[in-house]
LUMKOLLUM-887123 format. One record per residue (C-alpha): residue number from 1; x, y, z. Coordinates in steps of 0.1 Angstrom, whole numbers, plus 5000, padded with zeros to 4 digits. Each point is the difference from the previous one (the first is absolute). Last residue first. Layout:
BEGIN
<atom pos="NUM" x="X" y="Y" z="Z"/>
...
This chain:
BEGIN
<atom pos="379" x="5327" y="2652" z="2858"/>
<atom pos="378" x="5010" y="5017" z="5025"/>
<atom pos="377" x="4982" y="4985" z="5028"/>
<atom pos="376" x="5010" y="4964" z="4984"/>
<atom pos="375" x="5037" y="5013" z="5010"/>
<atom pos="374" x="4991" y="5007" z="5034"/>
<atom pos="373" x="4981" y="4964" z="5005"/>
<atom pos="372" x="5032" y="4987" z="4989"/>
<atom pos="371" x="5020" y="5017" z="5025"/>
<atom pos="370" x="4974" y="4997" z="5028"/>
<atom pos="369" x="5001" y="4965" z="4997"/>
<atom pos="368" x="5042" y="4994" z="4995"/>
<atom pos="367" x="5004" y="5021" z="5031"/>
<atom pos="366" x="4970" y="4976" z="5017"/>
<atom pos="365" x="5020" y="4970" z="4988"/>
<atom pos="364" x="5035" y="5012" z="5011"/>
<atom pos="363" x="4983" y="5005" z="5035"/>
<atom pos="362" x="4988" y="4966" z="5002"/>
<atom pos="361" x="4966" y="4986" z="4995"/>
<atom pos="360" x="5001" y="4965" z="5011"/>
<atom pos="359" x="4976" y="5011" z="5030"/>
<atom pos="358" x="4973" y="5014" z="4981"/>
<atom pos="357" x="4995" y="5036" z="4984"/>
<atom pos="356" x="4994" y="4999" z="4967"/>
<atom pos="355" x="4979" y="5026" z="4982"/>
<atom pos="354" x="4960" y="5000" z="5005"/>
<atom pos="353" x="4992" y="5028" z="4971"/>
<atom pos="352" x="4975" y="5028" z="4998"/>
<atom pos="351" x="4986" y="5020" z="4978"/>
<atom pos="350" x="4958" y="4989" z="4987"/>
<atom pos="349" x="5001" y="4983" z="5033"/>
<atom pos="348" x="5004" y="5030" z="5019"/>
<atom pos="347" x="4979" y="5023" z="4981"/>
<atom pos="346" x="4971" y="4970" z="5005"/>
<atom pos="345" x="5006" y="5000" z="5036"/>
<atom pos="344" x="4999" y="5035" z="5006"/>
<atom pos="343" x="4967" y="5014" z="4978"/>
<atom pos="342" x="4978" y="5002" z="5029"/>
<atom pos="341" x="4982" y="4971" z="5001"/>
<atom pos="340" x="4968" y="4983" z="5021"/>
<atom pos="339" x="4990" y="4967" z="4988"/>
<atom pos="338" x="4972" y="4981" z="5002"/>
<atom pos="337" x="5003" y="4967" z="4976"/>
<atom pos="336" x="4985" y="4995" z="4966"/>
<atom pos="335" x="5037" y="4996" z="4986"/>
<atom pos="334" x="5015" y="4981" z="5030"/>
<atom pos="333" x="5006" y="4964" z="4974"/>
<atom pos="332" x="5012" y="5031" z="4971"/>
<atom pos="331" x="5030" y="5015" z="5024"/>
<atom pos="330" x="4996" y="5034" z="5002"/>
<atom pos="329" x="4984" y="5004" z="5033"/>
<atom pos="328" x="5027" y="4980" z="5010"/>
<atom pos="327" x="5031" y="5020" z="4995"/>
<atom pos="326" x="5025" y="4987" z="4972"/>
<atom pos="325" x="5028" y="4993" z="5026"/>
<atom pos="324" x="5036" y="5019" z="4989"/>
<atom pos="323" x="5012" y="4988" z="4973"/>
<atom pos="322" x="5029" y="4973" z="5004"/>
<atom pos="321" x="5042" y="5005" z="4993"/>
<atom pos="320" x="5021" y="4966" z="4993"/>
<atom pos="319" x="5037" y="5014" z="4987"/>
<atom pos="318" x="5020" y="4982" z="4972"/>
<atom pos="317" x="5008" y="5025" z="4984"/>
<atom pos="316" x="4967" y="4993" z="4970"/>
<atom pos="315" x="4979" y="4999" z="5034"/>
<atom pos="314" x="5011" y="5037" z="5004"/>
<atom pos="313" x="4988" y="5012" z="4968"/>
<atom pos="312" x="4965" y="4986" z="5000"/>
<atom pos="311" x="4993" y="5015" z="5035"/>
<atom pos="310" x="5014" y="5029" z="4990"/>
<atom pos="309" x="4970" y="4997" z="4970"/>
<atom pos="308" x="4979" y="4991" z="5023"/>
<atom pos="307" x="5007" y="5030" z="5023"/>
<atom pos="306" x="4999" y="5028" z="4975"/>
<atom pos="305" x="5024" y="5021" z="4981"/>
<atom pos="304" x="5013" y="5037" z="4991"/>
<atom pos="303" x="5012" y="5004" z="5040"/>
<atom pos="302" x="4978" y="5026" z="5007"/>
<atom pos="301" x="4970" y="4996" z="4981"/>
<atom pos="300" x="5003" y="4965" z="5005"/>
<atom pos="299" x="5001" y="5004" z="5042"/>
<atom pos="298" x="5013" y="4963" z="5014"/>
<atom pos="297" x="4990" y="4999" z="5034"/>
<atom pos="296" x="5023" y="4974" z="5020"/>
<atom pos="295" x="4996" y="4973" z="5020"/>
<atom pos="294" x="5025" y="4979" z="5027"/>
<atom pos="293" x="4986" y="4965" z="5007"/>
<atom pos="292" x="4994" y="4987" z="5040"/>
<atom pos="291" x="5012" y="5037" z="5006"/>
<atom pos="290" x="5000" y="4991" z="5039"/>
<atom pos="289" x="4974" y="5033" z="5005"/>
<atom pos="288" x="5011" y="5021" z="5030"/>
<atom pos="287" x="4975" y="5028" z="4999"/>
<atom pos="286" x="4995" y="5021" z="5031"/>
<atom pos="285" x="5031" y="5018" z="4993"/>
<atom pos="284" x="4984" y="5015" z="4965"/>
<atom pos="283" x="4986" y="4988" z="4966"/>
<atom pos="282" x="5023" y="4974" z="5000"/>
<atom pos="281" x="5016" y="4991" z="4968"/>
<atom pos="280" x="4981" y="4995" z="4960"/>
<atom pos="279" x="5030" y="5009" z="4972"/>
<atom pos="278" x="4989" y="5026" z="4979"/>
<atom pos="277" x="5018" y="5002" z="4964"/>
<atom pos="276" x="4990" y="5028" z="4978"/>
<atom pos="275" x="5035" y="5022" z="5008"/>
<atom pos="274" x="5027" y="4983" z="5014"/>
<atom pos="273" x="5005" y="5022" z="5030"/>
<atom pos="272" x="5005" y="4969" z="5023"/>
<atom pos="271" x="4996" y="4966" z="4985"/>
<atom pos="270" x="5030" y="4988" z="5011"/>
<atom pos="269" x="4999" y="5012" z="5033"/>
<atom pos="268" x="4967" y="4985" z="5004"/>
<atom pos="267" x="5010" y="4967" z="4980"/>
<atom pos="266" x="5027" y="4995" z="5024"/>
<atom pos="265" x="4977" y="5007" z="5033"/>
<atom pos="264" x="4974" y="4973" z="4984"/>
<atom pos="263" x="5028" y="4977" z="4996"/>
<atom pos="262" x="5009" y="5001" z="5038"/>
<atom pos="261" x="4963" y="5002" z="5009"/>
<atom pos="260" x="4998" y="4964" z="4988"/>
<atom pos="259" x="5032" y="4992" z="5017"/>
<atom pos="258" x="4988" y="5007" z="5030"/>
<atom pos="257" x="4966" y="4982" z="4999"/>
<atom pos="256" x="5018" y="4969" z="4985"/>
<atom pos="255" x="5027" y="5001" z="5030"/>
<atom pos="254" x="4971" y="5002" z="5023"/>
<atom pos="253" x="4982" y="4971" z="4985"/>
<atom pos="252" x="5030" y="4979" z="4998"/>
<atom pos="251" x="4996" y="4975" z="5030"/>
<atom pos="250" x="4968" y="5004" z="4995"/>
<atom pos="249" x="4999" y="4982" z="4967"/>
<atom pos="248" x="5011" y="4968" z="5014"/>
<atom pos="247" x="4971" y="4998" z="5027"/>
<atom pos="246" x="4980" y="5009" z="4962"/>
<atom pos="245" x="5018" y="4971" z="4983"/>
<atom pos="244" x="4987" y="4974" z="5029"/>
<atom pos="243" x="4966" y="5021" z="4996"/>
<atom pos="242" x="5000" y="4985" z="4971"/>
<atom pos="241" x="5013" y="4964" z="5012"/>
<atom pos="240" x="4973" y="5002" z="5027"/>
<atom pos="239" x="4970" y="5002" z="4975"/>
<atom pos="238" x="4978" y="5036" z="5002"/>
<atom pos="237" x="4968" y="4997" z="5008"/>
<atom pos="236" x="4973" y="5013" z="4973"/>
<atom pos="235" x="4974" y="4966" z="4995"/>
<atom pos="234" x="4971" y="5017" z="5003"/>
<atom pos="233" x="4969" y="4998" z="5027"/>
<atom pos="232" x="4963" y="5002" z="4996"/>
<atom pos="231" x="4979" y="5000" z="5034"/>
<atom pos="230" x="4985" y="4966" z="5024"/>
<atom pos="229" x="5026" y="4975" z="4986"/>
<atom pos="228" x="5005" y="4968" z="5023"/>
<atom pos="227" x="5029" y="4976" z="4983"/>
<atom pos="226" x="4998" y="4977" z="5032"/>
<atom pos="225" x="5018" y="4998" z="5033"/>
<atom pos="224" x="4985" y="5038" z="5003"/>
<atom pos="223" x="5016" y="5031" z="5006"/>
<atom pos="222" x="4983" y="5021" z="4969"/>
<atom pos="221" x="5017" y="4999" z="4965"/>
<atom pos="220" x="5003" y="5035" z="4986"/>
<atom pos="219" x="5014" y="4984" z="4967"/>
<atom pos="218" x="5033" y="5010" z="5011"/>
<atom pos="217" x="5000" y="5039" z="4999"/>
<atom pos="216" x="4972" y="5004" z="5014"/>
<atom pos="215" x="5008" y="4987" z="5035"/>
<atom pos="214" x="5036" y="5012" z="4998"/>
<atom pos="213" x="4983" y="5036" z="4992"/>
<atom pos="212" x="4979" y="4997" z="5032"/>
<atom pos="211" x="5031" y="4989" z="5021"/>
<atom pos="210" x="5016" y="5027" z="4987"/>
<atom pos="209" x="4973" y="5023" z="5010"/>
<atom pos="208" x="4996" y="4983" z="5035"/>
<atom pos="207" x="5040" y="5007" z="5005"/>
<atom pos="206" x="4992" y="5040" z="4991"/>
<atom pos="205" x="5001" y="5023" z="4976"/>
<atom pos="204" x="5010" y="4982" z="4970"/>
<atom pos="203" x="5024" y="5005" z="4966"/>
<atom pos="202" x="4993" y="4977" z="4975"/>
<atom pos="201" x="5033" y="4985" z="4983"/>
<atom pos="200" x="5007" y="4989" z="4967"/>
<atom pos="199" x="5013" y="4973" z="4978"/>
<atom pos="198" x="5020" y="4991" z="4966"/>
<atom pos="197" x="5038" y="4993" z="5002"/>
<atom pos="196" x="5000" y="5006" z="5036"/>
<atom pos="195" x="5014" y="5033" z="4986"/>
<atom pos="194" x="5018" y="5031" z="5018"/>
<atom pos="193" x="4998" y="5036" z="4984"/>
<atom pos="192" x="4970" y="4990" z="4978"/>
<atom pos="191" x="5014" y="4982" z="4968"/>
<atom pos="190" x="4991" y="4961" z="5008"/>
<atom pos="189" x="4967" y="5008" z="5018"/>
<atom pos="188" x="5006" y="5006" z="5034"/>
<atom pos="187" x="4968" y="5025" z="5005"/>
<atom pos="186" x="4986" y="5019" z="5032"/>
<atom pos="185" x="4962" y="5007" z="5007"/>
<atom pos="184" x="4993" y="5025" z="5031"/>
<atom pos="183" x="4965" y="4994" z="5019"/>
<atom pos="182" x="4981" y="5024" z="5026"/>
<atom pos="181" x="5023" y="5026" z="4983"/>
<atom pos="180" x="5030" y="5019" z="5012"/>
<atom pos="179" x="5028" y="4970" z="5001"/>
<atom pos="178" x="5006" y="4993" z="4966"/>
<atom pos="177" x="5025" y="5026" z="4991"/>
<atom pos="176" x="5026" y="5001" z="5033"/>
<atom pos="175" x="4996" y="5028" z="5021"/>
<atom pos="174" x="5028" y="5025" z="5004"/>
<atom pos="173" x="4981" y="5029" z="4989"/>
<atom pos="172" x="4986" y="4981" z="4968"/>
<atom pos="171" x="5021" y="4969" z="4991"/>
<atom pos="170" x="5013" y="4976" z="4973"/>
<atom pos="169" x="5015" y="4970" z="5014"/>
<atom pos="168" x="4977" y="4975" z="4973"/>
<atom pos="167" x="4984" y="5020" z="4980"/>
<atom pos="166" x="4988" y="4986" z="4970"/>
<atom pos="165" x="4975" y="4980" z="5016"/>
<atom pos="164" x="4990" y="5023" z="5026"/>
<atom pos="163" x="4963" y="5003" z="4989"/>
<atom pos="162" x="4983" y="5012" z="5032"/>
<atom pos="161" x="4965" y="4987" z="5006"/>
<atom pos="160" x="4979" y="5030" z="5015"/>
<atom pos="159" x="4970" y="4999" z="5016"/>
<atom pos="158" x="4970" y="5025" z="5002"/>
<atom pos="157" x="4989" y="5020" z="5030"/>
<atom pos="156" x="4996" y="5036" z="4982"/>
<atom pos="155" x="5021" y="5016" z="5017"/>
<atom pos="154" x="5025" y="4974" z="5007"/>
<atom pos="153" x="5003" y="4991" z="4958"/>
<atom pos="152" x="5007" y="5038" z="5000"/>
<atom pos="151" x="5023" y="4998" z="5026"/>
<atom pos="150" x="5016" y="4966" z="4981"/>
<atom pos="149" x="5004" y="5023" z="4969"/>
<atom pos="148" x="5016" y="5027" z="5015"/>
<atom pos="147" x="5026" y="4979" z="5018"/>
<atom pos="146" x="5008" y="4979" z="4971"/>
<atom pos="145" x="5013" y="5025" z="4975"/>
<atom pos="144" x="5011" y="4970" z="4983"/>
<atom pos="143" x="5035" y="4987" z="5006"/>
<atom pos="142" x="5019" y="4997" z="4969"/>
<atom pos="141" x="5010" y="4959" z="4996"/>
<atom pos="140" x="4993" y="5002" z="4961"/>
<atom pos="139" x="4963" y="5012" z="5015"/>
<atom pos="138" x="4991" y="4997" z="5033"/>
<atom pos="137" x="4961" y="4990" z="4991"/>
<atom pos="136" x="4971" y="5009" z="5021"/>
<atom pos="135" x="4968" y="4980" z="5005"/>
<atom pos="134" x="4971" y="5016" z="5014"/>
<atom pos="133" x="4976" y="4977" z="5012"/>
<atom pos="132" x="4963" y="4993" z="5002"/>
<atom pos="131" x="4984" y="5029" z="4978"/>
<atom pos="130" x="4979" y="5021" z="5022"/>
<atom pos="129" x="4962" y="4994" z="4990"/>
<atom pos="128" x="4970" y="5018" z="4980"/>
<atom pos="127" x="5014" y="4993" z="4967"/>
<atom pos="126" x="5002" y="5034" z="4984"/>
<atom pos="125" x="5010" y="5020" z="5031"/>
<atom pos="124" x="5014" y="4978" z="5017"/>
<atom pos="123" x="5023" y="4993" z="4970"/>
<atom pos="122" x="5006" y="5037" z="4991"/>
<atom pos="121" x="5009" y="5006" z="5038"/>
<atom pos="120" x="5025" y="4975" z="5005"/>
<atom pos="119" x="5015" y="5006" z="4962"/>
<atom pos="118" x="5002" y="5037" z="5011"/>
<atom pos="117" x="5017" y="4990" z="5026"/>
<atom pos="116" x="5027" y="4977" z="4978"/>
<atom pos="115" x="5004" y="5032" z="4981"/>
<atom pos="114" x="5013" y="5021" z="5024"/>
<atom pos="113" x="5021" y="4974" z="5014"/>
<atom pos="112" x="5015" y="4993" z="4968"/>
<atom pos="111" x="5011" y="4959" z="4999"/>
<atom pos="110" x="5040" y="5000" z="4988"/>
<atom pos="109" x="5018" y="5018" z="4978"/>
<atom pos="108" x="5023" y="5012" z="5030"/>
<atom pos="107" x="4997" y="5035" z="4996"/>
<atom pos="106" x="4984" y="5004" z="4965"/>
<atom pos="105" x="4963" y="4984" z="5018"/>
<atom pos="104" x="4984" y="4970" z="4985"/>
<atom pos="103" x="4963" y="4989" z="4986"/>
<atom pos="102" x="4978" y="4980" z="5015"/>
<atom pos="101" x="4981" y="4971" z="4988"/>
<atom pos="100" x="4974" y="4980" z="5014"/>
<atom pos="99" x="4997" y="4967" z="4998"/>
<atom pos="98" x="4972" y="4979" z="5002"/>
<atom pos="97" x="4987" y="4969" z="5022"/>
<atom pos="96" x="4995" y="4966" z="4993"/>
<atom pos="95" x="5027" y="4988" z="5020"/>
<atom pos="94" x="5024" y="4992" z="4972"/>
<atom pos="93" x="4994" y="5033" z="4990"/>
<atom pos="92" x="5015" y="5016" z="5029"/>
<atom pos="91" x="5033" y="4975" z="4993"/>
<atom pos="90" x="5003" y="5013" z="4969"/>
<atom pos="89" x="5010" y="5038" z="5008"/>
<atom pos="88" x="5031" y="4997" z="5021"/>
<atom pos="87" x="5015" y="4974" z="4970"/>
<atom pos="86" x="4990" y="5020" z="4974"/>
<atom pos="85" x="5035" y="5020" z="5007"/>
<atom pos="84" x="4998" y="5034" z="5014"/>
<atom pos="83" x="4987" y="5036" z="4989"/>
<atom pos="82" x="4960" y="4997" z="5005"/>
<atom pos="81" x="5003" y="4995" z="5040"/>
<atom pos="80" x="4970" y="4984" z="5007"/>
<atom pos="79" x="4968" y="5010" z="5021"/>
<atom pos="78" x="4984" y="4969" z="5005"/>
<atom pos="77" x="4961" y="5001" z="4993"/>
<atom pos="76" x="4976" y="4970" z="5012"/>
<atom pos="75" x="4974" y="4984" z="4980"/>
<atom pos="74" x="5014" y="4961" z="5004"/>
<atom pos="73" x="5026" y="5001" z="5029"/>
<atom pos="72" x="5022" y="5017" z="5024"/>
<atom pos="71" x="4998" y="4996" z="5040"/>
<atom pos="70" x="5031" y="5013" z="5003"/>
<atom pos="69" x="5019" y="4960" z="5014"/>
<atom pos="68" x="4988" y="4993" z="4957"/>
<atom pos="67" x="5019" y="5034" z="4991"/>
<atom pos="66" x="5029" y="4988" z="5020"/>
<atom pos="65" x="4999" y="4964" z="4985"/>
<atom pos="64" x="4998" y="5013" z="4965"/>
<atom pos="63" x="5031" y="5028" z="5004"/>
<atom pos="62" x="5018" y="4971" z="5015"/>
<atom pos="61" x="4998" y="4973" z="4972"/>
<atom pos="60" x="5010" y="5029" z="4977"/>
<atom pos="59" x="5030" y="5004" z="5020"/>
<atom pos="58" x="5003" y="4963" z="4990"/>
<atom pos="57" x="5007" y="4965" z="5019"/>
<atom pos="56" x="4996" y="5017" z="5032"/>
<atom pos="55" x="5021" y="5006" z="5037"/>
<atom pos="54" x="4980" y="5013" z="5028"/>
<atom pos="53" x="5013" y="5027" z="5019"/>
<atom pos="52" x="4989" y="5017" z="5031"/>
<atom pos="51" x="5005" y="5033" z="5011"/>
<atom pos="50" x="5012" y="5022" z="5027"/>
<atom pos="49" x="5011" y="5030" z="4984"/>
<atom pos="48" x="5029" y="4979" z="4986"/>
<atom pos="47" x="5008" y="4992" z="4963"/>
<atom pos="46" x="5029" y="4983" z="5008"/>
<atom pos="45" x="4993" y="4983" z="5029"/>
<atom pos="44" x="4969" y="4986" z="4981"/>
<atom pos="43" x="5022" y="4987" z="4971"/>
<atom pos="42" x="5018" y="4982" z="5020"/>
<atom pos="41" x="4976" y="4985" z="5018"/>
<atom pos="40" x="4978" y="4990" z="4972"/>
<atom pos="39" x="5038" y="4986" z="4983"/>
<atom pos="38" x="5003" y="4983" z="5031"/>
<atom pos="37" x="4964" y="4980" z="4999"/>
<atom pos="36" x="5006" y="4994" z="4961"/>
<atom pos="35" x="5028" y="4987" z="5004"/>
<atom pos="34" x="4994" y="4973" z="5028"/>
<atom pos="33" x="4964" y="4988" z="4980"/>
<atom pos="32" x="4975" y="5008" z="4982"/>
<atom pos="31" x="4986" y="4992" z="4961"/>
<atom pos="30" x="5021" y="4967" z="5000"/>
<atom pos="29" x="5037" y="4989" z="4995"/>
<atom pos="28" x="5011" y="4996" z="5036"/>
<atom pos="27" x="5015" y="4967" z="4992"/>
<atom pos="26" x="5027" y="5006" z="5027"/>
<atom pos="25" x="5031" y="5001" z="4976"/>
<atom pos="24" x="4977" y="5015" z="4977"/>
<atom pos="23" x="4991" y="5030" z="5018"/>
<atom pos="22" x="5038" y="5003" z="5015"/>
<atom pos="21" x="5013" y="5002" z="4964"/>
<atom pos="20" x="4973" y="5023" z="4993"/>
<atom pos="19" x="5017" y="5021" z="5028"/>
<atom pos="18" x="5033" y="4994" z="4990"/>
<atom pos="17" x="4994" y="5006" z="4968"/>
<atom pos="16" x="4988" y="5035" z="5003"/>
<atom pos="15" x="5031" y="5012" z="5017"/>
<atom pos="14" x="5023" y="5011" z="4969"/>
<atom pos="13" x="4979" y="5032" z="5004"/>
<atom pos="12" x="4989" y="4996" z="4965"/>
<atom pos="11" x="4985" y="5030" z="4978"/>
<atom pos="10" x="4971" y="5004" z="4975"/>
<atom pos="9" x="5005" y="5020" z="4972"/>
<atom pos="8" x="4981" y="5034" z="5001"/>
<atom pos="7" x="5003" y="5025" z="4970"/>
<atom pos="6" x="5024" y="4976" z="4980"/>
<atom pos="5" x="5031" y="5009" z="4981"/>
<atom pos="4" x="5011" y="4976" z="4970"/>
<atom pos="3" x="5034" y="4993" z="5000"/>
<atom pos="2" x="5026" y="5009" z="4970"/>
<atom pos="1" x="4998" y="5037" z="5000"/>
């Protein structure tokens, strides 16, 4: 094959230029503006449950303000999701406080209940205090098992900030990923399921909460004719010709959500009753993940090879494939940290592939995939 197939290529409405067209035209070229007020509002009709949106440079920008809005900072514990990117782990030790890591469950390889209340009552235990937050991760746009982990966050009073980044549309029993925790963080980095090129989102309760996370979020600048500064603020807003791409974006976001589960459904089928190949899908009808990047389990014994060196293989055809996330509690700058494992996350990373999934994926492409990842299978 001639053309090289990505995992997640970002995709143009066709509409995004008008609207940075419009932010020009009316020198609307600054860190707030038109666009960014109807992308918020956008965005907040789409996520429902009554929220408020507020529209950030970086999901990692929003994962920081939402543990600062916590309460988080130097000595506390932040119970962290160890399978994920560093990105929902950093921002906890940019405020002085420590991760720690939990391991994930097979069902949605996600944050293990079970194991995140043992975590609760280990830390007590050995620290004398609840950690401050709990902060769960929807991984590859799979929906955590989020209700048991927010009634356990209920029982014993702790927050949780919800990492949405990844999943965008994705739900749990008709509610939209995002929405169960005090705070939900979403990403529009340039291969999430829309971009703003970079950027993010924090997801709020309330209109005082946004306002609260606008405050922070430039410079936290009190309302003063003068430059009056009475807490520490960042500079995290999102500028109006971004969120000019994002109103563009939304235009599409359904159709990317669709056609995301489109290619996972192909590869499914495809992949069905080939023996050593798993392909991650819903673990049941509460589960309706937007398959932000198809996976598979690669089984060596099984299959007579390994996932690096299908991995190797496939980017020789001309097709981009990723490991799975290298869980935290392995990573050498969160060596010393807690953690609490079970074995999952490290099986998981030691076999599994992210295989393309985007919106330029076409069916020919995902036949031509599956094929070639086949014929590594056997050798």
């Amino acid at each position: 094959m001639d053309k090289r197939i990505y995992l997640c290529l970002a995709h143009m409405s066709g509409k995004e230029q008008g609207f940075i067209k419009e932010a020009f035209d009316t020198n609307w070229v600054v860190p707030l503006g038109p666009n960014v007020n109807a992308f918020e509002d956008e965005l907040k009709h789409f996520v429902g449950q009554d929220k408020e949106v507020v529209a950030l440079s970086a999901g990692t920008a929003a994962i920081h303000l939402g543990l600062i809005q916590l309460g988080v900072g130097a000595g506390d514990e932040v119970i962290c999701q160890s399978f994920t990117f560093c990105a929902s782990a950093n921002p906890v030790a940019y405020q002085g406080a420590k991760p720690v890591f939990v391991d994930s469950e097979e069902d949605t390889w996600n944050m293990d209940p079970v194991l995140l209340e043992e975590a609760i009552k280990d830390r007590i235990a050995k620290t004398g205090k609840k950690p401050k937050a709990i902060l769960p991760v929807h991984l590859y746009g799979m929906p955590a098992r989020i209700d048991e982990i927010c009634a356990i966050a209920a029982k014993y009073d702790i927050p949780v900030l919800e990492d949405a980044a990844e999943a965008l549309g994705s739900e749990f029993k008709g509610q939209k990923c995002g929405t169960f925790g005090t705070f939900g963080v979403l990403s529009f980095n340039g291969n999430k399921m829309i971009t703003t090129s970079g950027g993010g989102a924090l997801i709020v309760p309330d209109e005082s909460t946004k306002k609260q996370t606008m405050f922070y979020a430039t410079q936290a600048r009190e309302p003063f004719p003068h430059y009056q500064h009475e807490k520490i603020g960042y500079n995290y807003r999102m500028s109006n010709i971004c969120a000019g791409i994002g109103r563009g974006q939304m235009t599409v976001l359904d159709e990317h959500i669709a056609h995301h589960r489109h290619v996972h459904a192909l590869y499914e089928n495809a992949f069905e009753g080939v023996d050593g190949i798993t392909l991650k899908s819903n673990p049941d009808g509460r589960f309706n993940a937007n398959y932000w990047l198809s996976t598979i389990l690669i089984d060596p014994v099984k299959t007579g090879t390994n996932y690096d060196e299908v991995r190797r293989k496939l980017d020789e055809r001309g097709i981009e494939t990723r490991p799975l996330w290298k869980p935290m509690h392995l990573q050498p700058v969160y060596a010393t940290n807690p953690c609490y494992v079970n074995g999952v996350s490290e099986r998981l990373f030691n076999m599994g592939l992210c295989i393309p999934a985007g919106p330029w994926v076409t069916d020919e492409d995902v036949a031509y995939i599956v094929e070639q990842i086949k014929a590594c299978c056997k050798g």
